[in-house]
C-alpha positions as CSV (number, residue, x, y, z in Angstrom):
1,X,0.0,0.0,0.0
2,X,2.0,3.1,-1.5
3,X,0.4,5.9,-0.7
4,X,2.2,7.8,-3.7
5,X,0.4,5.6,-6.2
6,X,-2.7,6.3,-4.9
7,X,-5.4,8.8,-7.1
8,X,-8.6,9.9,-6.9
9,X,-10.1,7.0,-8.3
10,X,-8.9,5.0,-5.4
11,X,-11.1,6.9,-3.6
12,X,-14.0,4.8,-4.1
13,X,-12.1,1.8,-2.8
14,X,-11.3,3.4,0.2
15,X,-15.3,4.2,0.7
16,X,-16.2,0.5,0.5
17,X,-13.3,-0.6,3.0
18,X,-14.1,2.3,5.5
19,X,-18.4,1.1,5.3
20,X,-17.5,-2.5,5.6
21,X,-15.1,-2.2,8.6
22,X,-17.7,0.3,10.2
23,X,-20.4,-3.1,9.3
24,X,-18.0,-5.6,10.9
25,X,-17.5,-3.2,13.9
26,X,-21.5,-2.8,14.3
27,X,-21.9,-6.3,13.5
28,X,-19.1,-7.3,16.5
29,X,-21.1,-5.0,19.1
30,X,-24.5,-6.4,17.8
31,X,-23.2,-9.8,19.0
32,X,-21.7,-8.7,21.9
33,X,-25.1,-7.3,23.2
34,X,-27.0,-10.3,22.0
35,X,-24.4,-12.6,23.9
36,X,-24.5,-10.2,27.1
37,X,-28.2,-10.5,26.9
38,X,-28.3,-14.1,26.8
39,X,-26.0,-14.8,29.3
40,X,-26.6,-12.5,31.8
């Protein structure tokens, strides 16, 4: 990953890998309140 090479039309990549870490993040926290709510 060299910055240098990058261009705008990376851009759009960048978009989609910033939304689907924010998706696994929400997705981790989802679980971790459905798992907190079952066991406790």
């Amino acid at each position: 990953m060299n910055i240098k090479h990058w261009s705008p039309s990376h851009r759009e990549g960048v978009f989609w890998m910033a939304v689907l870490l924010l998706a696994v993040v929400l997705l981790l926290m989802l679980t971790q309140k459905v798992a907190g709510l079952l066991l406790g």
